[in-house]
N, C-alpha and C positions, 0 to 999 in steps of 0.2 A: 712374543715378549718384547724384545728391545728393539727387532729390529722394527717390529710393528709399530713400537711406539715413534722410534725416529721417523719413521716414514710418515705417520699422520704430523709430528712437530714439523717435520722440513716443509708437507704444504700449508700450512697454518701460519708457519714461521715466513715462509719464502713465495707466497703465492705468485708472485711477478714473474719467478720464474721459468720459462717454456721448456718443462721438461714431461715428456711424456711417459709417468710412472709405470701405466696398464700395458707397454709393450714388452717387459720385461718378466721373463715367466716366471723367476722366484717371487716376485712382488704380486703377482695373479695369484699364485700359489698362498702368499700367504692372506691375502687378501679375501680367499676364498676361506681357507682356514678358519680367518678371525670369523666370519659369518658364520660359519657353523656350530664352534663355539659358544660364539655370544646367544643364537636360537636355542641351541641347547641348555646353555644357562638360564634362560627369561624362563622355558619351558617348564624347566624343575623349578624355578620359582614360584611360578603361577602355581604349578599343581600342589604345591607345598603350601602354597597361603592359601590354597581355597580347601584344603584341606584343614584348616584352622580357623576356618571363617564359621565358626560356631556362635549363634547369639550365648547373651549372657544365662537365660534361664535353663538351655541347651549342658550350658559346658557339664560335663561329669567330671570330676576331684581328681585330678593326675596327682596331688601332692599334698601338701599340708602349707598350713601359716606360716609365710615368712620362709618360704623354702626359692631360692635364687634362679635364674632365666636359666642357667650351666645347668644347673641340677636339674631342672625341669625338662628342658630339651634333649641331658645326657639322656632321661629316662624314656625318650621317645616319646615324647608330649609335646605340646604348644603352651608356650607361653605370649599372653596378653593382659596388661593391665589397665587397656583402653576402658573397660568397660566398668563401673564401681559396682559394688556388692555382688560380684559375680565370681566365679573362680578364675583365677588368673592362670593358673598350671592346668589344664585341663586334657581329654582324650582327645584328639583326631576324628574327624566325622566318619572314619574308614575303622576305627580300631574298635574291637570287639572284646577289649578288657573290661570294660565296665556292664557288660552284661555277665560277667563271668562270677561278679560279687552279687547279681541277682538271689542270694541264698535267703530263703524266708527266716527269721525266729528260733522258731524251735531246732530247722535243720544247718544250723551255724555249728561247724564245729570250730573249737578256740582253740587261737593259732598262735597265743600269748599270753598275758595273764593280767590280774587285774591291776587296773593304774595304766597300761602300757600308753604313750604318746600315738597318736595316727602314725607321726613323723617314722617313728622305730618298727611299729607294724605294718606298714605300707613300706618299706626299705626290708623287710625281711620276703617279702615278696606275697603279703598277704592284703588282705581286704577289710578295711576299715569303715563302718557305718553305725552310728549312734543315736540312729532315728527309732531303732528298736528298743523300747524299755525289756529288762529281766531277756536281756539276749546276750551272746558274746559280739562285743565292738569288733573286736580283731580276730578273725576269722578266715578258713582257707578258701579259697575261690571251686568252684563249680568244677576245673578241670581237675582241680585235685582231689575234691571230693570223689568224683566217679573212678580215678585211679585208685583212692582207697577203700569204695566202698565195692568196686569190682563191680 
């Protein structure tokens, strides 16, 4: 923290001066520190954006319309609005919620009632898809079908 930061300001600030930083073991120390850190941090990043590096046809619906980068991320999702007519809140190339609302038609059981918002069915912890006509939209996912159906 501060003192790392004064020490890269003082040679930045003071380069003319002949003072040998590296023989001093708390400054090796931290020195070594910041590098670990900083690997460590680029590392989760990396693995965190390429975990989100989903094209647009790709993405699966983390969310609804007009639903905010907070909300989107609190709910362990990616958010990207680089891409137009694609979903912006979307799953994670790793997350295996979207195969969970895999439920056909007929075997939807309804998890809400008619009229309900994506927004409010998907915030109750259920599965929202209106590609099915004479189906229920809001519907319980796959693991909790098998819990109820035994």
């Amino acid at each position: 923290g501060i003192h790392l930061e004064f020490f890269f300001v003082r040679i930045i600030t003071y380069p003319e001066q002949e003072y040998n930083y590296n023989n001093t073991p708390n400054n090796r120390f931290i020195i070594m520190y910041a590098a670990i850190i900083a690997v460590l941090c680029f590392v989760t990043v990396v693995q965190s954006s390429d975990l989100c590096a989903v094209g647009g046809p790709d993405r699966k619906d983390c969310g609804w319309s007009g639903i905010s980068k907070n909300t989107c991320e609190g709910r362990g999702c990616c958010y990207d609005e680089s891409i137009q007519n694609a979903n912006w809140c979307f799953y994670n190339s790793n997350d295996d919620r979207p195969s969970l609302c895999a439920v056909g038609g007929p075997d939807r059981k309804d998890c809400g009632w008619p009229g309900i918002s994506k927004e409010t069915c998907v915030t109750k912890g259920c599965c929202y898809d209106e590609s099915i006509q004479n189906a229920n939209w809001c519907f319980y996912n796959l693991a909790v079908l098998c819990d109820v159906g035994g």
